[in-house]
C-alpha positions in Angstrom: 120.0 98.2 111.6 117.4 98.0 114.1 115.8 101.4 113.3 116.1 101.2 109.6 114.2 98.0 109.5 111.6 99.1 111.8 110.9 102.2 109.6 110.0 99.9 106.6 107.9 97.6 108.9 106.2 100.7 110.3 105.3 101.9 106.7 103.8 98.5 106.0 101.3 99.1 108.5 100.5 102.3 107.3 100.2 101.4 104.1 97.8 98.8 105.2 95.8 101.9 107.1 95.4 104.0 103.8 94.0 101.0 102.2 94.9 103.2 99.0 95.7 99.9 96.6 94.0 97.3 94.5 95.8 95.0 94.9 95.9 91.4 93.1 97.4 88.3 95.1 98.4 84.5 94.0 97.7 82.5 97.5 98.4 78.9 97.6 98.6 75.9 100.2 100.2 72.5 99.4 101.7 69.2 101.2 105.1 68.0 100.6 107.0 65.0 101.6 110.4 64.9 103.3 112.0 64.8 100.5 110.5 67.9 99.2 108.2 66.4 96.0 104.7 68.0 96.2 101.4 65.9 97.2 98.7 67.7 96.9 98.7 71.3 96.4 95.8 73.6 95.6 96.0 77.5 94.5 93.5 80.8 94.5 93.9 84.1 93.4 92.2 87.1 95.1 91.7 91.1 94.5 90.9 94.0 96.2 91.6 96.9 98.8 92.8 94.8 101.6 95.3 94.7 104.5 98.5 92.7 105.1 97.4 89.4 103.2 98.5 87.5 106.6 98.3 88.3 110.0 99.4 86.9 113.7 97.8 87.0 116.8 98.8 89.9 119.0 102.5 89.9 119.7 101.4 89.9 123.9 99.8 86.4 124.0 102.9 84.9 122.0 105.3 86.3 124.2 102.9 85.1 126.7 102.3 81.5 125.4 104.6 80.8 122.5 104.7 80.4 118.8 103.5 76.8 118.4 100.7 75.8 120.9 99.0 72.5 121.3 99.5 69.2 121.8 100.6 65.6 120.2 96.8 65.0 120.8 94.7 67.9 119.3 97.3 68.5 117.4 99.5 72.1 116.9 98.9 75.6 115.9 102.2 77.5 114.3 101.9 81.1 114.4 104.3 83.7 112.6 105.4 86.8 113.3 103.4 89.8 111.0 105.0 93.4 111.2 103.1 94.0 113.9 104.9 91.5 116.1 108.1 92.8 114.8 107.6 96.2 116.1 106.2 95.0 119.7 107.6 96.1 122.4 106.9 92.7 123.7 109.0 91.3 120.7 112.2 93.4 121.6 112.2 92.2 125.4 111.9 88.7 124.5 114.7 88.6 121.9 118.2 89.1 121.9 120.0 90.8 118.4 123.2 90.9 116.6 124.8 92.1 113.1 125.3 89.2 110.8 127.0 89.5 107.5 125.8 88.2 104.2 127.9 86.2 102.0 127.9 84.5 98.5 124.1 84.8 97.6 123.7 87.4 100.3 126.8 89.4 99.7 124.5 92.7 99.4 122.8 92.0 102.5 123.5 92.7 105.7 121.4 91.1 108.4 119.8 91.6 111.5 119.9 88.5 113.7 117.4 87.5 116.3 117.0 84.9 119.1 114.7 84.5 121.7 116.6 85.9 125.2 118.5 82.9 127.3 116.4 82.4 129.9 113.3 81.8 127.2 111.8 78.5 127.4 108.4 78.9 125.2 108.2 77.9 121.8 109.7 80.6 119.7 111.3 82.0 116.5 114.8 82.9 115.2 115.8 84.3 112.6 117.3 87.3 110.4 116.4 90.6 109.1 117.8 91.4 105.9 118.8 94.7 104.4 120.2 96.0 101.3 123.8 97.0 102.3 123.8 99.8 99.6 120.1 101.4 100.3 119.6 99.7 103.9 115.9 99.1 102.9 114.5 95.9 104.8 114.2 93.3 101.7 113.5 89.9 103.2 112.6 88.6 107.1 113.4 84.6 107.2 112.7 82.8 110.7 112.6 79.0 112.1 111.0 77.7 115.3 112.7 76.8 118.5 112.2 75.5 121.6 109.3 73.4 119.7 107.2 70.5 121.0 107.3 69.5 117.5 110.7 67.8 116.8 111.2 69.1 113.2 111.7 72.1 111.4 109.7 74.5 110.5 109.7 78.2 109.4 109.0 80.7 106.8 110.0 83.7 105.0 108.2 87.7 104.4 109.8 89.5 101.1 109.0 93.2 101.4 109.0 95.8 99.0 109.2 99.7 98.9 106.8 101.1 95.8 108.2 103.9 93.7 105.1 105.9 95.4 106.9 105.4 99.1 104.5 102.8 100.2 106.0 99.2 101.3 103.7 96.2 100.8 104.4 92.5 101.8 105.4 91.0 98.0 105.7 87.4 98.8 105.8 85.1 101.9 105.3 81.5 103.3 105.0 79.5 106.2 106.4 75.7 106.5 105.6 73.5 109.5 105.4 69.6 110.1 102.2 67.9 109.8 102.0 65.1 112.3 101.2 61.0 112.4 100.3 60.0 115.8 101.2 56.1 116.0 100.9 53.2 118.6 103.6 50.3 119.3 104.8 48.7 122.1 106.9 51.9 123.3 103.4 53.2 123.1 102.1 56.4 122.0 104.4 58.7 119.5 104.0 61.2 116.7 106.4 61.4 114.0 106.3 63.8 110.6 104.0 62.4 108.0 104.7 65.5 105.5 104.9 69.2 105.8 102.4 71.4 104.8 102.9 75.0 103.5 100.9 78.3 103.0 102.0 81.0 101.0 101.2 83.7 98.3 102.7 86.5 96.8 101.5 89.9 94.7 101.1 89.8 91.2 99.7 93.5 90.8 99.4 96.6 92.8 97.4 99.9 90.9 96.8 102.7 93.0 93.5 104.6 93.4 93.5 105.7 90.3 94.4 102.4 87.6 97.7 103.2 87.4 99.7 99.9 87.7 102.3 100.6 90.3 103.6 97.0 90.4 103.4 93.6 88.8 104.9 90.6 89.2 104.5 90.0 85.4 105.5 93.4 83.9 108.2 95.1 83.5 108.0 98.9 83.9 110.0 101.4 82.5 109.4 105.0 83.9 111.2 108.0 82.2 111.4 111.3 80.9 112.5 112.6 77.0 114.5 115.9 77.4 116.1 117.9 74.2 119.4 119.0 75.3 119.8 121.3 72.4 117.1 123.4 73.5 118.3 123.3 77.4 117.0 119.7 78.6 113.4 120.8 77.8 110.8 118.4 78.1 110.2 116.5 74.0 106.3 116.6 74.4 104.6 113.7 72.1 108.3 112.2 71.9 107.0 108.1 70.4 109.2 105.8 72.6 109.7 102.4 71.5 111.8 99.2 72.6 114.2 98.6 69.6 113.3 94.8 68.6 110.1 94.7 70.0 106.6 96.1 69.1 106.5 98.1 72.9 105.9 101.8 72.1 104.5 104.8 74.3 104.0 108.5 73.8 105.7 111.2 75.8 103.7 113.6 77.3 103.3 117.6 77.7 106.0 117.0 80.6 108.4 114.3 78.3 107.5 111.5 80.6 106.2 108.3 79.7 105.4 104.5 80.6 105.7 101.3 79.4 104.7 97.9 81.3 106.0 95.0 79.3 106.3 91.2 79.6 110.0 91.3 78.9 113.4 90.5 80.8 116.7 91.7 79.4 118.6 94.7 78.2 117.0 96.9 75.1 117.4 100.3 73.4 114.9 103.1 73.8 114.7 104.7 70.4 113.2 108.2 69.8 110.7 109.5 67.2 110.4 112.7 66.9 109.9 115.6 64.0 112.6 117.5 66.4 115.1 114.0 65.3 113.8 114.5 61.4 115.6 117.8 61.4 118.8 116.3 63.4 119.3 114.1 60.7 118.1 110.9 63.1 121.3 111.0 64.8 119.7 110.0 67.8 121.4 106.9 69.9 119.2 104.1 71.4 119.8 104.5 75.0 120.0 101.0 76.7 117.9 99.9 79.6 118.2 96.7 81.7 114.4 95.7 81.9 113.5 92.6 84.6 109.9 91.6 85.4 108.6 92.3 88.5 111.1 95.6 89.0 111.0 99.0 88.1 113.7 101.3 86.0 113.7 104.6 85.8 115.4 106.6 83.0 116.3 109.8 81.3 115.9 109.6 77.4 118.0 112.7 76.5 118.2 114.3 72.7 122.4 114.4 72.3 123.5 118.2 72.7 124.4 120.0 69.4 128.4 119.8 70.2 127.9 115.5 70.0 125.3 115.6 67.2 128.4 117.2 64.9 130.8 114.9 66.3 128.7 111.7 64.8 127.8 113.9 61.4 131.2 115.3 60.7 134.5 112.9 62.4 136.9 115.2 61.1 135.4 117.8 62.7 134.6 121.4 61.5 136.3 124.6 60.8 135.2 127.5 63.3 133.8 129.5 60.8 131.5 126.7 59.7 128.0 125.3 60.3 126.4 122.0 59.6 123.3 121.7 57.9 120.9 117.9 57.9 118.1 117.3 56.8 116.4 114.1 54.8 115.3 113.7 51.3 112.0 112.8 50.7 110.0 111.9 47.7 106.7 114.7 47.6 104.5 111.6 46.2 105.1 108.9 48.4 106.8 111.0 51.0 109.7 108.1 50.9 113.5 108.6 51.0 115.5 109.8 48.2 118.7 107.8 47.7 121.5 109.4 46.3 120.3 112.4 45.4 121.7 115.9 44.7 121.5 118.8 47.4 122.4 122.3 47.0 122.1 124.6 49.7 121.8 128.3 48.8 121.1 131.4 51.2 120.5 135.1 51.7 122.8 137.6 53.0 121.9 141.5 53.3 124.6 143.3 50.6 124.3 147.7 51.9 125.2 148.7 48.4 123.0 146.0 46.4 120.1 144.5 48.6 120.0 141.0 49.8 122.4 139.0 47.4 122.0 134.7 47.1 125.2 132.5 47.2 
């Protein structure tokens, strides 16, 4: 578990190296009451080529001096742990770790639990790792402070994210901690929680180097490839691919592949138009997609093979010795379909004794 999140925490830090993004991010900070209703809360939105959007100090002085420093007086600092923390060598000695199994809500999880070692007395964090049980990708870091001079919780949350590229990139986080009310009485001097104040963001858009929207927060994208399977699973260049009920459409290109990004959530058919389908009498299915914003799908739009096409045309099937001809009626003026009209098919045969005869 240990080495499988570590390798997607490692590749955040790369990614942050290659500065190869743009990358858009919502940032926000905001008081809440004990109760949770907001106070005061005021948001920001930044873009550009930058690092990890947050970042610690170095994971020696907090093993050296703790995660929340300060005093009733001057008042406290909370400090959370950035990937770099998380693969310190520093971090490993100081905490202990365990398997812990999701359940309910986390059932596709399985986490990686942490705790600072016994003999730790410093202010410190606990928390869990979690990874997708069926990919073992590191989705979601969630920690809380212990130890703390501060009497009341506090903690926060990373959400990570692997890009269809193979770069990961922080996608959402947040930070919670007590904001303090130093008071006088007869006792004499005490602090107690006046509210808690929180500071968070997360990425609306990623586009690499070159436009191309990787990610958005706001977007679904559909990546996939048109193939004609009765001409071998070629590539159908210029293939128009359109979400049935909406007015999304894209264009294949020389390779079959195309894109759509689309504010949409739900599960559609990707219809086909093609002058390849014209001559298959537009026996084409919709293939269904589940689309959700924020996520990407990935799929194969394929042209039915010849042996299904015949199936659909003719239930009853057909004879060995026959063939199945389709085609569509069309008015020469208006270039509009023909309803019920008459269609005789007539061809050419080679005859040794006569020349080529017509049936």
């Amino acid at each position: 578990l240990w080495e499988d999140a570590r390798e997607a925490l490692a590749a955040v830090r790369w990614t942050d190296s290659q500065r190869r993004y743009d990358m858009a991010i919502d940032l926000y900070e905001r008081d809440v009451s004990e109760q949770g209703r907001v106070r005061d809360e005021r948001s920001w939105s930044k873009r550009g080529s930058w690092e990890t959007p947050f970042r610690g100090i170095p994971a020696e002085s907090l093993a050296a001096v703790g995660y929340v420093v300060g005093s009733d007086r001057s008042g406290y600092t909370f400090y959370g742990p950035d990937p770099d923390v998380l693969l310190s060598d520093s971090f490993l000695e100081t905490h202990c770790f365990s398997a812990h199994g999701g359940g309910g809500a986390d059932s596709g999880f399985v986490g990686l639990a942490f705790e600072p070692a016994p003999d730790r007395r410093l202010p410190d964090i606990r928390g869990v790792l979690w990874l997708s049980r069926r990919t073992a990708e590191l989705r979601n870091v969630e920690f809380m402070y212990v130890n703390s001079p501060v009497r009341a919780p506090g903690g926060g949350n990373e959400a990570f994210m692997r890009l269809h590229t193979g770069a990961w990139v922080i996608v959402r986080w947040q930070i919670r901690v007590p904001h303090l009310r130093e008071s006088l009485d007869v006792r004499g001097r005490y602090s107690s929680v006046l509210e808690y104040h929180e500071t968070g963001g997360h990425m609306s858009a990623v586009r690499s180097s070159t436009g191309e929207l990787v990610y958005s927060a706001d977007q679904a994208i559909l990546d996939g490839v048109v193939v004609d399977s009765t001409r071998g699973g070629t590539p159908l260049a210029g293939a128009a691919v359109r979400l049935a009920g909406t007015p999304y459409t894209a264009r294949a290109d020389s390779g079959g592949h195309f894109r759509l990004s689309v504010p949409v959530d739900g599960t559609y058919g990707v219809v086909l138009t093609h002058p390849r389908l014209d001559s298959l009498g537009g026996m084409m299915p919709a293939k269904p997609v589940t689309l959700a914003r924020g996520t990407r799908t990935t799929a194969t739009v394929a042209v039915p093979p010849e042996s299904e096409l015949i199936r659909e045309l003719c239930p009853e099937g057909v004879a060995e010795n026959k063939l199945v001809i389709v085609g569509v009626v069309r008015s020469g003026r208006r270039d509009a379909p023909v309803v019920l009209a008459a269609v005789q098919a007539s061809w050419q045969a080679p005859d040794s004794l006569n020349g080529v005869v017509t049936w």
